[in-house]
C-alpha positions in Angstrom: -7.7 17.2 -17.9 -7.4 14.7 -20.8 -11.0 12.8 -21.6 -10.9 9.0 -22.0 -11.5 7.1 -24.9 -14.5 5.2 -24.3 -14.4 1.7 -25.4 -18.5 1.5 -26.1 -20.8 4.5 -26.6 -23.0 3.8 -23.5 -20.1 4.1 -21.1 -19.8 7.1 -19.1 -16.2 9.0 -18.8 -13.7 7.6 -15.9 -14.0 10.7 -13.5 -18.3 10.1 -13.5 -18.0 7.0 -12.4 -15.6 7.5 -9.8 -17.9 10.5 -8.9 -21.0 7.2 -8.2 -18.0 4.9 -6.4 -17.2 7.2 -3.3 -17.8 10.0 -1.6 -17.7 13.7 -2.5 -14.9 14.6 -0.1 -13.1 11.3 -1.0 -13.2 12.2 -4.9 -12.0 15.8 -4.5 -9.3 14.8 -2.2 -7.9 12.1 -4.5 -9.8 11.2 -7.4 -10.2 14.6 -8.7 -6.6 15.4 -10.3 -6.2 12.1 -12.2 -5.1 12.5 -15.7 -6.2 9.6 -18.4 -3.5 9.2 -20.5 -4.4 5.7 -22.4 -7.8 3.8 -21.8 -8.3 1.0 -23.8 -9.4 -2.7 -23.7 -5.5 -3.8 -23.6 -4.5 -1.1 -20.7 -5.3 1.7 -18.7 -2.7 4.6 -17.9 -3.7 7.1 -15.2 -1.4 10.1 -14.1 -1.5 12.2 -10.7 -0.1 15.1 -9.5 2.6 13.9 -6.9 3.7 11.1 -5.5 1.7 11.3 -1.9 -1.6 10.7 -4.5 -0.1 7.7 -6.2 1.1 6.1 -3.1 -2.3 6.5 -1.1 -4.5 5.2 -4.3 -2.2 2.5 -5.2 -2.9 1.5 -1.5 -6.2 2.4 -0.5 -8.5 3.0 -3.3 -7.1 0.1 -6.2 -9.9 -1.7 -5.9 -12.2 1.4 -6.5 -9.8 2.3 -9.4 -10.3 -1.5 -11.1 -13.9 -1.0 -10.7 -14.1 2.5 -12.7 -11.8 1.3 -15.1 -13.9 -1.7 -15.7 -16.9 0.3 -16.4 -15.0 2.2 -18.6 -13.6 -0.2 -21.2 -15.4 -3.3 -20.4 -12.3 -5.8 -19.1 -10.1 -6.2 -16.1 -7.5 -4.3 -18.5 -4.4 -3.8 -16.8 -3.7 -0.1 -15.0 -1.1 1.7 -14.4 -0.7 4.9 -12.1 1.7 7.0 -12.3 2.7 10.8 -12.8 1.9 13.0 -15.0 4.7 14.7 -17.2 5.0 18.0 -15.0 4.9 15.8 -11.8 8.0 13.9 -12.9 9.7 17.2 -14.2 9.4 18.5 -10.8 11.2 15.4 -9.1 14.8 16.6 -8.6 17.3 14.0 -10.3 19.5 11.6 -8.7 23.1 13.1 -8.0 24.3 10.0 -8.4 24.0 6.1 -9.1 23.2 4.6 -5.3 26.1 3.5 -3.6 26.9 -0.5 -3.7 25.6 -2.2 -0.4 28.9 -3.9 1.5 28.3 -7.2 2.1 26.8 -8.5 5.7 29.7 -8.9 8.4 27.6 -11.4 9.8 24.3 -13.0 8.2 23.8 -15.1 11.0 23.0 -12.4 13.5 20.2 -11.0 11.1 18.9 -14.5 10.1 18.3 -14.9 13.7 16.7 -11.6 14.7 14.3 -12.2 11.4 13.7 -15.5 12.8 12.6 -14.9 16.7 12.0 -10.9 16.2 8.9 -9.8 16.6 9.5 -6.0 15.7 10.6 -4.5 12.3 13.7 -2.4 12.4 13.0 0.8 10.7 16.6 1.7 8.9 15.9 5.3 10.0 16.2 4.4 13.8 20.1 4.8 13.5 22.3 6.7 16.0 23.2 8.7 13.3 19.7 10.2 12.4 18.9 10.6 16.3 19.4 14.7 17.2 21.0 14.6 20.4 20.4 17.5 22.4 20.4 18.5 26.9 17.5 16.7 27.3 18.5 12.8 26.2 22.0 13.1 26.1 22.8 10.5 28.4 20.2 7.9 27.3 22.0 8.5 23.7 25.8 8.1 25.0 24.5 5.1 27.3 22.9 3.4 24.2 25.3 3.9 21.8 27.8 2.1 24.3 25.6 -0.8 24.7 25.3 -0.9 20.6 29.1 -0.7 20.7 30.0 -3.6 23.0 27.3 -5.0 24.7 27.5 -6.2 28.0 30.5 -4.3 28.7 29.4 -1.1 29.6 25.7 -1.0 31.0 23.8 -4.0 32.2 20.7 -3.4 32.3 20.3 -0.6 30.5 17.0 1.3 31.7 15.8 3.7 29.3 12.2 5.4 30.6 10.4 8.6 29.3 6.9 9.7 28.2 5.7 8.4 24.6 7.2 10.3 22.0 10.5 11.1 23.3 12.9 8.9 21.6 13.0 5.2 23.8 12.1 2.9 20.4 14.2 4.6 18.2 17.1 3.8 20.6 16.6 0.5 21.2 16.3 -0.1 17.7 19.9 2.1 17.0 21.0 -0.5 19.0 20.0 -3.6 16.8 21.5 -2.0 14.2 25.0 -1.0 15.4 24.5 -4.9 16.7 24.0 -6.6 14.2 26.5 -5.0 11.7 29.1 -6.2 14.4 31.2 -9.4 12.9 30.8 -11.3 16.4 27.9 -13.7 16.0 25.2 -12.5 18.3 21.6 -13.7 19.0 19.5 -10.4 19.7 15.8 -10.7 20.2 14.0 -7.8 20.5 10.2 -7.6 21.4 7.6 -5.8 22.9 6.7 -6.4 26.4 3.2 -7.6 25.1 4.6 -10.4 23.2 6.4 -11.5 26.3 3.4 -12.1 27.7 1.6 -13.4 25.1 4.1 -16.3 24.3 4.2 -17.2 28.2 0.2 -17.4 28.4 0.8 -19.6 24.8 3.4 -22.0 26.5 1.6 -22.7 29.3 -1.4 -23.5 27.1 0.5 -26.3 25.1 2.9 -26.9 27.8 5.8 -26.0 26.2 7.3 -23.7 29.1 10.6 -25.4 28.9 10.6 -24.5 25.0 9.8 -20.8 25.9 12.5 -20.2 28.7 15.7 -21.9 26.5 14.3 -18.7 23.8 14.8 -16.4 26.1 17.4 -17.1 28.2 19.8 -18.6 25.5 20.4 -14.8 24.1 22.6 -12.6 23.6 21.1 -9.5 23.8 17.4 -9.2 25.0 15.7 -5.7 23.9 12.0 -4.8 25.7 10.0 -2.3 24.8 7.1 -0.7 26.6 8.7 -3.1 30.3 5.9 -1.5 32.3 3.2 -3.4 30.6 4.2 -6.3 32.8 2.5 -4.2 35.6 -0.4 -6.2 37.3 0.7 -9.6 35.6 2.6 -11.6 38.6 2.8 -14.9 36.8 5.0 -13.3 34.1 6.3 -10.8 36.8 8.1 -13.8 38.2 9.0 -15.8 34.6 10.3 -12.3 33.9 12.6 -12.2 36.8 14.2 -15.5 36.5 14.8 -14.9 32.9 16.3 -11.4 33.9 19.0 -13.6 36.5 20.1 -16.1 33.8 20.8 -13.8 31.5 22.5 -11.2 33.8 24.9 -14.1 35.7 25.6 -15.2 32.2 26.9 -11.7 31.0 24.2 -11.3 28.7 22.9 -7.8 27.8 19.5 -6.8 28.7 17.9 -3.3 27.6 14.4 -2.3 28.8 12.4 0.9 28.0 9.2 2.0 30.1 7.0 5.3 30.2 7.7 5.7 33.8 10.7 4.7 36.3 10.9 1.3 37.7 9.9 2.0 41.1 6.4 4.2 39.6 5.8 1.4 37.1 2.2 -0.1 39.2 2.6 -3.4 40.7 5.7 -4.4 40.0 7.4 -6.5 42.3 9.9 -5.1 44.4 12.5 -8.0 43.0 11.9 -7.0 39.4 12.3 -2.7 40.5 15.7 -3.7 42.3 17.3 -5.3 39.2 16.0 -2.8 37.0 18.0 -0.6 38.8 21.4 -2.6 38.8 22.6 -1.4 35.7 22.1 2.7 34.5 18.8 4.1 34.2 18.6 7.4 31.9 15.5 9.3 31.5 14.5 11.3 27.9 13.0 14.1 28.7 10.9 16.1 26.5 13.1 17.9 24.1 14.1 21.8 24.6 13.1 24.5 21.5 16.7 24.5 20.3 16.3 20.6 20.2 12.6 21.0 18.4 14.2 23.2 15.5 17.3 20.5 15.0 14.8 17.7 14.8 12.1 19.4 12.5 15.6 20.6 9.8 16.2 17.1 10.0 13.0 15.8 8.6 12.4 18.3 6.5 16.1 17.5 5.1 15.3 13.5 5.0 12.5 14.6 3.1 14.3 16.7 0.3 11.8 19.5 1.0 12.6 23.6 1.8 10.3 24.2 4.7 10.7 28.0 5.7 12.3 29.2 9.0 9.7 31.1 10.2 7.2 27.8 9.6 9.8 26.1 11.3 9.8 28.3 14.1 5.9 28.2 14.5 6.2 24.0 14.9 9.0 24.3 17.5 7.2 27.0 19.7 3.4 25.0 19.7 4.6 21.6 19.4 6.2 20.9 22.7 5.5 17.4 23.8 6.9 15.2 22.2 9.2 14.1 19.3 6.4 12.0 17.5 4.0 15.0 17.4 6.7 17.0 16.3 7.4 14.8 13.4 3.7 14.3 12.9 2.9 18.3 12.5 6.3 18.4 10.1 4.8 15.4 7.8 1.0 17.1 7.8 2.8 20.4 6.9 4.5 18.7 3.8 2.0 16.6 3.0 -0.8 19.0 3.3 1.6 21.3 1.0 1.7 18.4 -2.2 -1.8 17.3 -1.7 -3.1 21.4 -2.8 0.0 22.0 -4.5 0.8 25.2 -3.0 4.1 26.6 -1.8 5.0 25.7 2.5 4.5 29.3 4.2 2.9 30.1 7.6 -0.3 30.7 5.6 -0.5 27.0 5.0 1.2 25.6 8.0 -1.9 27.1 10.2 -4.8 25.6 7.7 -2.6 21.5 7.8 -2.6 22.0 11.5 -5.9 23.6 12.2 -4.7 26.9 13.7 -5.9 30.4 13.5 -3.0 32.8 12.8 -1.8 34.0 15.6 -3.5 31.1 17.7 -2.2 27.8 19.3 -2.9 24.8 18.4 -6.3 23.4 20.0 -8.2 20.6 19.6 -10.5 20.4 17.2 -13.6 17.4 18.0 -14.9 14.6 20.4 -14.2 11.7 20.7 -18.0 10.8 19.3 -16.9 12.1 16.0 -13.4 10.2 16.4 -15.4 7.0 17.0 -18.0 7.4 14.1 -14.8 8.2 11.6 -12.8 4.9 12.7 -16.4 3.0 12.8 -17.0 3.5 9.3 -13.6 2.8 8.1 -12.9 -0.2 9.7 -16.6 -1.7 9.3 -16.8 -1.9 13.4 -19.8 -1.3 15.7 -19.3 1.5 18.1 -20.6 -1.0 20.4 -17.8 -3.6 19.7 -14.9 -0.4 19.8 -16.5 0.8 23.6 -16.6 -3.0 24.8 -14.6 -5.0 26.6 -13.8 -7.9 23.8 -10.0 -7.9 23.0 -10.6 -9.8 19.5 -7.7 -9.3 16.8 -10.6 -7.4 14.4 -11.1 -5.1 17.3 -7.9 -4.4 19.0 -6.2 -2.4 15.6 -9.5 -0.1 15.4 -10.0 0.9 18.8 -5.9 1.3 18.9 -6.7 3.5 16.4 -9.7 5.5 18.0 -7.6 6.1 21.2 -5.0 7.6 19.3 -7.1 10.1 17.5 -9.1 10.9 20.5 -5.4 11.4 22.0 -4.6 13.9 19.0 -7.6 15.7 18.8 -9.0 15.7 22.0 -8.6 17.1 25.5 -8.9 14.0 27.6 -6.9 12.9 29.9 -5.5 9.5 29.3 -8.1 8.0 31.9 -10.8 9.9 30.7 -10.4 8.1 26.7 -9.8 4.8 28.9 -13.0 5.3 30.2 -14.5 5.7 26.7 -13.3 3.0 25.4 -14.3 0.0 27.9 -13.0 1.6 31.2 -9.2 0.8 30.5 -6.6 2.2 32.5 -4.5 5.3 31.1 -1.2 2.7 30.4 -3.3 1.0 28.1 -4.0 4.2 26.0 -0.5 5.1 26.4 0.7 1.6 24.6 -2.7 1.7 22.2 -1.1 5.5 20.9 2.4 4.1 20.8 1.6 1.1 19.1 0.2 3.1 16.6 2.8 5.8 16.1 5.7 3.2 15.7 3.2 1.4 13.1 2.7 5.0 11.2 7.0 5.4 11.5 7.3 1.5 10.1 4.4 1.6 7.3 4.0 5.0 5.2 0.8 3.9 3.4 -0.6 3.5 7.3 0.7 6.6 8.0 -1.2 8.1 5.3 -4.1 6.4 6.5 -4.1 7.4 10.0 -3.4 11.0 8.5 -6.3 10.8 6.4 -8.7 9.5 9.2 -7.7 13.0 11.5 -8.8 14.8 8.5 -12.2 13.4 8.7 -12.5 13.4 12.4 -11.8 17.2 12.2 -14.6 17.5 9.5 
């Protein structure tokens, strides 16, 4: 490890300050591999081992990083992180120069979604990098034909399943295919929660007329997660007229739910008979041959070898869903960089927290989950296990209910109960929520990655 240049005698060396800015486990983990390659008044250069370090301390820890380095050489000098020489040696090359990007068939269509959207489209969430397989075959054929030509095939379209299995990543496939159609089209796609939210808003200011020429002026309306209107009659019946004037105007509609209409709690008997107008096809969870497509897939996207037999191991124990199955893939790789050792079966056991031979199993309570998102997110247990749905609250114990879903064994009710006695469909869209934040944003991904580590320890 190269040792800085200190910029006045009295200063101590980069890596023993860090040691007095965080914790033990926190400076081995990240801190420990930096190189120093320049340190002076004018500018800093640091160097780390791959890019999974750089990314997570350029997000997480550059204030801790400005701090050492100002204790080091006495200014705010500017730093730079980036890899060392053998780190960029080991990058494989570009093939080739990147492709030019076609112009957009119609900007109008994206300026719109942009505009009234409240959901990012991940570019991953294509048709083409779904793995179709026996068990969401015809929620795939159904959804491409809706991306196709809208309104001409399926209306609605009814897609339902357990979390995990693939609903989001179709509905957003059929943005995409959408809106690289030349035929101007307003699309709004939402979550069911915002539905909600901006109907409670309207009535508020009194701006319900406002509100309804949104949504019923569209030409293709996309809602997630449908079954949180359970309970909620006002918007139950705002949600039902909107449903008619966009279906006797030939409008597409395309809905996706964790369970069938006519399970879905409280939900008016109107609203479950025109959910069923159109096709309803349910994703199932997907088969081992499916597993093994989707886990080469990743691994592919990823540009990293991952071993058959290690691929093997993830399709037998990871059988739920696709989410977890892409989760246990990304802690296998990332687990891999982060010690810098070869993926074998070896390894794949220690990132998931398996003996050989064993299952997987989980691993803490949800005390410990609760404590490790507590102290991260500067929240009082208290505040996490309440009832108050304030903004500073709701992404922390969103948070904490995934975990305790990951780790735990608790039923969905029983971590409702925990966490200010909510039912087990506010878990359910608490863990989604957080699993299509984690697909969207990598550096939260990281995060939420690095929080199950600490729960576990």
């Amino acid at each position: 490890m190269t040792t800085i240049e200190i910029a006045r005698p009295d200063e101590k060396p980069l890596h023993d300050i860090l040691r007095g800015l965080v914790s033990k486990q926190q400076y081995d983990l990240w801190f420990s591999s930096i190189e120093v390659l320049a340190a002076r008044p004018d500018g800093v250069q640091l160097a780390v081992a791959n890019p999974f370090i750089r990314d997570w301390l350029s997000t997480y820890y550059a204030e801790v990083l400005r701090a050492a380095v100002r204790a080091c050489v006495g200014t705010d000098a500017p730093l730079e992180l980036t890899l060392s020489p053998q780190a960029e040696a080991d990058l494989p090359a570009l093939e080739s120069a990147p492709a030019a990007v076609a112009p957009d068939p119609a900007p109008g269509n994206r300026a719109f979604f942009a505009t009234h959207s409240d959901v990012m489209l991940n570019d991953k969430y294509t048709f083409e990098n779904f793995v179709v397989g026996p068990s969401n075959s015809l929620a795939h054929a159904a959804a491409r034909a809706v991306g196709d030509a809208p309104s001409d095939s399926y209306n609605p379209l009814f897609l339902h399943g357990r979390v995990g299995m693939g609903k989001t990543h179709l509905l957003q496939a059929i943005c995409h295919q959408a809106l690289r159609s030349r035929r101007p089209r307003n699309i709004l796609y939402l979550s069911s929660e915002t539905f909600v939210n901006q109907f409670i808003a309207a009535i508020e200011k009194g701006d319900v007329d406002r509100f309804r020429y949104k949504y019923r002026s569209v030409d293709i309306l996309l809602v997630d997660d449908i079954h949180l209107l359970a309970h909620k009659d006002r918007t139950q019946d705002e949600f039902f007229h909107t449903f008619n004037s966009l279906y006797n105007s030939g409008r597409q509609i395309v809905l996706s739910s964790d369970s069938p209409p006519q399970a879905i709690p409280a939900l008016t008997q109107r609203l479950i008979s025109r959910f069923k107008w159109g096709l309803e096809a349910e994703l199932e969870p997907p088969g081992y041959e499916t597993r093994l497509a989707i886990l080469r897939r990743k691994a592919r996207d990823r540009g990293v070898e991952v071993p058959e037999e290690v691929l093997r191991l993830l399709g037998e124990q990871v059988d739920t869903n696709i989410r977890e199955l892409e989760g246990a893939i990304t802690k296998v790789i990332g687990y891999a960089q982060l010690i810098h050792r070869p993926i074998d079966l070896d390894l794949a056991h220690q990132a998931l927290g398996m003996q050989p031979g064993g299952s997987l199993r989980p691993v803490t309570g949800v005390d410990r989950v609760i404590a490790v998102v507590c102290n991260h997110f500067g929240v009082r247990s208290g505040d996490l296990q309440g009832r108050r749905r304030t903004q500073s609250i709701a992404l922390p114990r969103q948070a904490a209910m995934y975990l305790a879903r990951q780790l735990t064994s608790m039923s969905l009710e029983e971590i409702g109960g925990c966490f200010g006695g909510r039912d087990h469909s506010t878990v359910l869209y608490a863990v989604d929520k957080i699993r299509s934040r984690m697909e969207a944003s990598r550096p939260f991904s990281l995060l939420m990655a690095d929080l199950e580590t600490r729960a576990q320890h």
